[in-house]
DOBA-535027 format. One line per 8 residues: number of its first residue (from 1); their letters; for each residue x, y, z of C-alpha. Coordinates in steps of 0.1 Angstrom, whole numbers, plus 5000, padded with zeros to 4 digits. Example, Ala and Ser with C-alpha at 12.3 -4.5 7.8 and 13.67 -1.06 7.14 Angstrom:
DOBA-535027
1) as) 5123/4955/5078 | 5137/4989/5071
//
This chain:
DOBA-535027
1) xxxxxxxx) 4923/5419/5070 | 4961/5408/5073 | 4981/5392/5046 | 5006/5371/5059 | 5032/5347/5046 | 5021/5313/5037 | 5039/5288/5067 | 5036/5260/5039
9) xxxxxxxx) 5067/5270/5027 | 5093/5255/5039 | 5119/5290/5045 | 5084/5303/5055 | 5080/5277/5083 | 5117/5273/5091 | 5118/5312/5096 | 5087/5309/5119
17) xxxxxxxx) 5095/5284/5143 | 5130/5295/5141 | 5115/5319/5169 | 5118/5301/5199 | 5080/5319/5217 | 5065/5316/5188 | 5075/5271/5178 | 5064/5271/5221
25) xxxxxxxx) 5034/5286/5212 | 5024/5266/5181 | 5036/5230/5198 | 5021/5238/5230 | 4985/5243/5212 | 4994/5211/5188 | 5006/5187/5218 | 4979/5204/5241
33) xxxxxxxx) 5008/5205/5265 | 5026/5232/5290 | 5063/5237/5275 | 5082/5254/5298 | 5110/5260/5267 | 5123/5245/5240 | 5146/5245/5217 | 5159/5230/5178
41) xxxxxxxx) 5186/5198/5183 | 5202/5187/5155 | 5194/5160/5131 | 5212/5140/5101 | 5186/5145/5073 | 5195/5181/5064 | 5163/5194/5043 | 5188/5211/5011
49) xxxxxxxx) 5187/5176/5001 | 5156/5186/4984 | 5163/5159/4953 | 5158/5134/4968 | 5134/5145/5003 | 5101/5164/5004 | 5100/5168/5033 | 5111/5192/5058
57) xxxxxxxx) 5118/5184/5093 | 5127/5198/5124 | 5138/5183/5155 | 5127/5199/5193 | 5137/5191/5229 | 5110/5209/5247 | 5103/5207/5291 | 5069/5200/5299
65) xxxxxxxx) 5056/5207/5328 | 5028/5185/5342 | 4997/5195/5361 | 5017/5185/5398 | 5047/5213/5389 | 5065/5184/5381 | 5084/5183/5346 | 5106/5162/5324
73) xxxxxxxx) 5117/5164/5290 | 5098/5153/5254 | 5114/5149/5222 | 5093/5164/5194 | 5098/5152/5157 | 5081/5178/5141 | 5077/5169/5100 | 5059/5189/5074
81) xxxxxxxx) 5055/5183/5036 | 5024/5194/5010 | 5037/5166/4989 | 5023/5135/4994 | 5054/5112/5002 | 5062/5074/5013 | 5056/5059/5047 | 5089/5046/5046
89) xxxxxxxx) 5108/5082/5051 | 5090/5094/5084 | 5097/5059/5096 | 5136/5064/5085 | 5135/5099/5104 | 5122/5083/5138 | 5146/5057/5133 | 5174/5080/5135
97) xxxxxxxx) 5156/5095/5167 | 5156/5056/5184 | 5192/5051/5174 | 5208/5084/5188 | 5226/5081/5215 | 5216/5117/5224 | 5179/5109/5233 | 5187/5084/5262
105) xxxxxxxx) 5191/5102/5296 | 5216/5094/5325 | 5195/5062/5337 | 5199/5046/5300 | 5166/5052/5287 | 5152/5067/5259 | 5137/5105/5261 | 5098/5102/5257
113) xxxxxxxx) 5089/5112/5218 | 5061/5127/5201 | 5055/5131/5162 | 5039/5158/5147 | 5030/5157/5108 | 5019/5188/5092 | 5009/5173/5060 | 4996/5197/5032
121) xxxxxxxx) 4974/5166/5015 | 4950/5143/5030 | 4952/5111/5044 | 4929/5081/5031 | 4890/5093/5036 | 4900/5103/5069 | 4877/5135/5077 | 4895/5147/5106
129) xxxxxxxx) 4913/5179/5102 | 4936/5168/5137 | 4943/5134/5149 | 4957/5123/5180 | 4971/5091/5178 | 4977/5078/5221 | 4989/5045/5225 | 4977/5026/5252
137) xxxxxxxx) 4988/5000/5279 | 4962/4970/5282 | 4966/4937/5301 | 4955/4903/5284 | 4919/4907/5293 | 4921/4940/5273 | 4917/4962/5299 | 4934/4997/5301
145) xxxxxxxx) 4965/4990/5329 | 4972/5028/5346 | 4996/5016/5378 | 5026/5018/5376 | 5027/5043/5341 | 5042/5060/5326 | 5071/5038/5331 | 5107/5048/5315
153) xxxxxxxx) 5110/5015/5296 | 5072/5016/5280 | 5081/5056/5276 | 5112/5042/5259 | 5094/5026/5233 | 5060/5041/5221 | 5050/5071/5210 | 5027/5096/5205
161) xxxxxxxx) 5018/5109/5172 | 4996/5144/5161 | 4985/5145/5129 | 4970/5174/5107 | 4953/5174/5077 | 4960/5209/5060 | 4937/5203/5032 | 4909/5202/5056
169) xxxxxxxx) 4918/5232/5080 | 4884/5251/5073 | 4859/5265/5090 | 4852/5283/5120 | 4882/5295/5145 | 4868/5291/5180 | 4896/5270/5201 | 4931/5276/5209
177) xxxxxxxx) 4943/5250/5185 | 4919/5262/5155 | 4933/5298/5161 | 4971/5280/5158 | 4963/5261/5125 | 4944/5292/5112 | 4977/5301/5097 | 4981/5272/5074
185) xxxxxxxx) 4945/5275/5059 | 4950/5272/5026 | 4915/5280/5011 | 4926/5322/5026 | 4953/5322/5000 | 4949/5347/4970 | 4936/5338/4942 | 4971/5356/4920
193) xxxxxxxx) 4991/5348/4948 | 4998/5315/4965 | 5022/5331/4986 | 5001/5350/5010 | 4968/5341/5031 | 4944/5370/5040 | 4934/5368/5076 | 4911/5383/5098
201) xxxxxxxx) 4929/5397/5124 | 4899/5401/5149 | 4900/5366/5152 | 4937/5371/5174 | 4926/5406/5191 | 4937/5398/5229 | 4956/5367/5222 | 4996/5380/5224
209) xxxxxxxx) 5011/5350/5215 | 4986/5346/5186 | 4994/5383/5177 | 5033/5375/5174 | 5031/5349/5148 | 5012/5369/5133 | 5035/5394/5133 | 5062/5372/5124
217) xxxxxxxx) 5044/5359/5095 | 5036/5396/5076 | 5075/5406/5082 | 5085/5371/5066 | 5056/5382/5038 | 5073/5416/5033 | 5108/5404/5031 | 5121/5401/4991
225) xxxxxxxx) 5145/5372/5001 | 5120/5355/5016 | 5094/5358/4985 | 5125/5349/4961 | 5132/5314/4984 | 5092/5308/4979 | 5093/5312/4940 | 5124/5290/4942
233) xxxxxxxx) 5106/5262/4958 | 5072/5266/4935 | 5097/5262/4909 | 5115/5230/4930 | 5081/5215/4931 | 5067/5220/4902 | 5092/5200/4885 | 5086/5174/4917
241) xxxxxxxx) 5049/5175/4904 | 5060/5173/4866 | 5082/5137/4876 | 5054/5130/4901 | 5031/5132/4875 | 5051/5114/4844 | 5058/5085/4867 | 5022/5083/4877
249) xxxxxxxx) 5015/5083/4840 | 5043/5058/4830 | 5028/5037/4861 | 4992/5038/4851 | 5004/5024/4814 | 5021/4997/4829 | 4995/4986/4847 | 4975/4989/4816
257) xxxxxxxx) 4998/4971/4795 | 5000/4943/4825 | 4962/4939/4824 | 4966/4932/4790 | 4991/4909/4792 | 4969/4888/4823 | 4939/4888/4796 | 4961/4881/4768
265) xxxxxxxx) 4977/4853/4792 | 4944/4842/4806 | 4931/4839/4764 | 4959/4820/4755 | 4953/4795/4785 | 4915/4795/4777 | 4924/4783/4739 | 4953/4762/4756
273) xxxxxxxx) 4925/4744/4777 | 4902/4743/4749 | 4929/4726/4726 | 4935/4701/4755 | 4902/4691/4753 | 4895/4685/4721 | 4926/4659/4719 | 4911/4650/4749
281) xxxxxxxx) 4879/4637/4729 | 4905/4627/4704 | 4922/4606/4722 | 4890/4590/4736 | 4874/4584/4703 | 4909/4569/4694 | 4905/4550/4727 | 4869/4535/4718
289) xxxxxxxx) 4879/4523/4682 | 4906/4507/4698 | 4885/4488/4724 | 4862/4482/4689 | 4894/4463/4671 | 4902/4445/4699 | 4869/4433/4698 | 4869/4430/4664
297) xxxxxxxx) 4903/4407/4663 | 4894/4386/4693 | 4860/4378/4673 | 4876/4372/4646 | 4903/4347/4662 | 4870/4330/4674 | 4857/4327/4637 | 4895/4316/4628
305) xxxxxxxx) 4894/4289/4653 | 4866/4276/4649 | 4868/4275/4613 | 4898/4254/4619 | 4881/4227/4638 | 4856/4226/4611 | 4879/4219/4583 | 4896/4193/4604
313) xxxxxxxx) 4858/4175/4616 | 4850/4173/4578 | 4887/4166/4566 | 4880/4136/4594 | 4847/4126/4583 | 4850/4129/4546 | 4882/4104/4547 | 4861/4078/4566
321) xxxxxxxx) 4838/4078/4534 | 4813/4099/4547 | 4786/4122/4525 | 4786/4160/4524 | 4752/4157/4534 | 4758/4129/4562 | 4791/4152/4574 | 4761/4182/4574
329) xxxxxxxx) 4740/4167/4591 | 4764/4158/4618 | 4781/4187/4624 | 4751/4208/4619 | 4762/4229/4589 | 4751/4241/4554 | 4757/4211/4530 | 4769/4239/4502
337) xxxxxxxx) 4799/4249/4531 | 4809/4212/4534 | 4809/4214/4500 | 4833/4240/4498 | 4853/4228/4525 | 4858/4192/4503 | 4866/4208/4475 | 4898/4228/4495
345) x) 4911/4191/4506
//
């Protein structure tokens, strides 16, 4: 068994691919290309802005050669964090790739670009340790268009992406690539020692290339500096992990808090609606005893009328000398009301 450095760390990883073999090796396995050579261009998000980045990030011109002997050059954003981070900053790193002027060639267009992700937490329920991302050309019947491509401007504007799930690099090393990505297994690592993965170095016996980051990797895992840069950063993220962690807290409680309030809001418009419909009913028993009284006084304008009329028949009869019981008779009422009627004259 070897015990090597763990590459998760970033100065463990920066001092790795800072070797120019060794960064061909590793992104000609990961791109499943041929890089003739490569080598580190510059970029405008340094990574000692740790306060406000997690991840680290380095930027590669490499020359590929095709299967003809033919070859051209590919722009490789290569990004790696074990935290898990917003979409939004690997999208602000390519941006900076698109906008700078030093990625279009003599003819005006922009280098070809692929992105690699080295990310030390998974991604969704995705169960694929690698993903290759291709995007394709298709015609409006949705069939796959191959003349004529790869074409500068299409070139110019997609890209190809490699992604790899850290958290699930176990198993069995057969390939070229699972030999590669051996070195960031993290179930090898010691159990009292984060720093260091224990690796069978059987699984490399022939390979050279293999055999030099291997190399690399236990003389990074021997130097003090090295191990002092790694405590530095356990230290860096645990406090990421402490504010990760209280703002995941102080989120969850908020969203707690808002439930509440959108029950609390949703009882209030219950009793709201409930109070609406009782003066509802209210206001239609109000409604019926008024359509009663209306009823009521138009009967009773009726009876008011026509008690009127009456007092003037018998007024009328009486003065012509006529009988309560003749002035009855005739006007078909109760001789007693005629009676009473009289006696009001």
């Amino acid at each position: 068994m070897t015990y090597i450095a763990n590459p998760i760390y970033d100065v463990v990883f920066k001092y790795l691919m800072s070797d120019e073999r060794i960064a061909r090796t590793i992104l000609s396995a990961l791109l499943r290309m041929d890089i003739v050579s490569i080598e580190v261009r510059p970029h405008e998000y340094p990574n000692s802005q740790r306060d406000t980045l997690s991840v680290f990030r380095i930027d590669f011109a490499a020359t590929v050669r095709e299967t003809d002997g033919s070859t051209h050059l590919v722009l490789i954003e290569l990004q790696k964090t074990w935290l898990e981070t917003e979409t939004l900053r690997f999208r602000q790193y390519l941006g900076v790739q698109y906008q700078s002027r030093a990625n279009i060639d003599d003819d005006g267009n922009g280098l070809p670009m692929v992105a690699v992700y080295l990310l030390g937490h998974r991604v969704g329920s995705i169960e694929e340790p690698v993903l290759y991302v291709h995007h394709e050309a298709r015609n409006r019947d949705g069939q796959l268009v191959t003349k004529g491509l790869p074409d500068p401007f299409v070139s110019s504007l997609t890209h190809d992406s490699v992604i790899v799930q850290i958290p699930l690099l176990r198993g069995q090393v057969n390939t070229r690539l699972d030999r590669v990505l051996s070195i960031f297994d993290q179930s090898q690592r010691l159990e009292d020692d984060q720093h260091t993965l224990r690796i069978d170095d059987q699984l490399y016996v022939g390979d050279i290339e293999m055999q030099d980051v291997i190399h690399r990797l236990v003389m990074a895992a021997a130097n003090t500096t090295m191990r002092q840069d790694m405590n530095v950063e356990d230290e860096y993220f645990s406090v990421i992990e402490k504010r990760d962690t209280e703002i995941l807290m102080r989120d969850h409680k908020l969203a707690e808090q808002q439930v509440e309030l959108k029950q609390q809001r949703i009882e209030i418009e219950q009793q709201q609606q409930k109070l609406d419909d009782q003066q509802q009913k209210l206001d239609d028993q109000q409604q019926k005893l008024d359509d009663q009284q209306q009823v009521i006084d138009t009967q009773q304008q009726l009876i008011d009328k026509r008690d009127i009329q009456l007092r003037a028949s018998v007024q009328a009869l009486y003065t012509k000398g006529l009988s309560v019981e003749e002035i009855a008779d005739i006007l078909s009422m109760d001789a007693d009301a005629v009676s009473v009627f009289v006696q009001q004259l």
